[in-house]
C-alpha positions in Angstrom: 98.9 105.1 91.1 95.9 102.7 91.1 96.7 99.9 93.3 95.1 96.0 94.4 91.3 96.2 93.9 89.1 94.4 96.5 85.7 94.2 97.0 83.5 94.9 100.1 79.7 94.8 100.6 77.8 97.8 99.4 76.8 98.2 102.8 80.4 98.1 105.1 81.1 101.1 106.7 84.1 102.9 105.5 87.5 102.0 106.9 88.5 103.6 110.6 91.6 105.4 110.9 94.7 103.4 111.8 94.9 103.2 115.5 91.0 104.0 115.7 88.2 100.4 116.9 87.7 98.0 114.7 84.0 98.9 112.6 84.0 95.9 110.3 85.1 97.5 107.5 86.2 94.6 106.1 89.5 96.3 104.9 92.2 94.2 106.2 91.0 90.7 106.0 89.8 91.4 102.5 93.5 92.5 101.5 95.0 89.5 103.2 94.6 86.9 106.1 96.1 87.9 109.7 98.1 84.9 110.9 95.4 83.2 112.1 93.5 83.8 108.8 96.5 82.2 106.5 96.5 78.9 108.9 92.4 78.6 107.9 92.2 79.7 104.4 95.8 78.0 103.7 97.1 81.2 101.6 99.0 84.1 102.5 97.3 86.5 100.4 94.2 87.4 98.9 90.9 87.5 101.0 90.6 85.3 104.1 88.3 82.9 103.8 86.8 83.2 107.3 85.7 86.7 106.6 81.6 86.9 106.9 79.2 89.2 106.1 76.6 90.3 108.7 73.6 91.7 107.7 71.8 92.2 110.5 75.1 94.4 111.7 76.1 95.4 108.3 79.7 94.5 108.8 82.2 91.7 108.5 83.0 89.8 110.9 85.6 87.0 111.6 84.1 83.7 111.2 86.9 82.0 113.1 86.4 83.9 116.1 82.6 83.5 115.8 83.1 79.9 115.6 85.6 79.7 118.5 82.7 81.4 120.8 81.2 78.9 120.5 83.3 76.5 121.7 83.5 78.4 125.2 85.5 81.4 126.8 88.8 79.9 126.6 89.1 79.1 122.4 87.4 82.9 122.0 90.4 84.3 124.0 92.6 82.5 122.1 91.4 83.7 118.9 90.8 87.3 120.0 94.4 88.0 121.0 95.7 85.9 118.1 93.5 88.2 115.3 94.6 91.2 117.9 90.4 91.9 118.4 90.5 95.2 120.4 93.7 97.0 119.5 92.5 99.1 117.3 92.9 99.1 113.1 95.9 97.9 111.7 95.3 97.7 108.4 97.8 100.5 106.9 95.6 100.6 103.5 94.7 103.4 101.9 90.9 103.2 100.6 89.4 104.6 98.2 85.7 104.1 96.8 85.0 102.5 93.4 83.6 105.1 90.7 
C-alpha cells in the first residue's frame, strides 16, 4: 500500500529509529506540524511551515526554535519542551525512498 508522499532534501539523512535522537531527518515536521508547529503555520496538516533547511549541517531544523534562541534562554526552553527537542524520534512513519 503506497501511502502520503512528502518531500525532503536530497541531502537529509535518513529517518532515526523511533525512540533513537533527533538527526534532522525532516520526517515528522514534513508529515505534519507538532503543536507548536500548527499554532505558526495555522494548519493541522501538511508540512510546517517553520521547517528550514540547513546546508551547512545538511538537516532541517525548526525555525521556531531557531528564532526563539534568539530571543534569550527562557523563549528557547519554552520552545524546546513544547516541540519535545531531546526526547528522542517520535515520528511513527514508515519511510521509504523515492525510485
Amino acid at each position: 500500500m503506497i501511502g502520503r508522499v512528502i518531500h525532503l532534501h536530497a541531502a537529509a539523512p535518513p529517518k532515526p529509529a523511533l525512540g533513537q535522537a533527533c538527526n534532522g531527518c525532516g520526517v515528522c515536521c514534513a508529515a505534519e506540524p507538532c503543536p507548536a508547529g500548527m499554532a505558526v503555520s495555522l494548519r493541522r496538516s501538511g508540512a510546517c511551515s517553520a521547517l528550514t533547511w540547513d546546508d551547512a549541517q545538511a538537516r532541517y531544523r525548526c525555525g521556531l526554535l531557531d528564532r526563539a534562541a534568539q530571543l534569550g534562554t527562557w523563549p528557547a526552553r519554552a520552545v524546546a519542551r513544547w516541540i519535545a527537542a531531546g526526547h528522542g524520534c517520535d515520528a511513527d512513519i514508515d519511510t521509504a525512498a523515492a525510485d
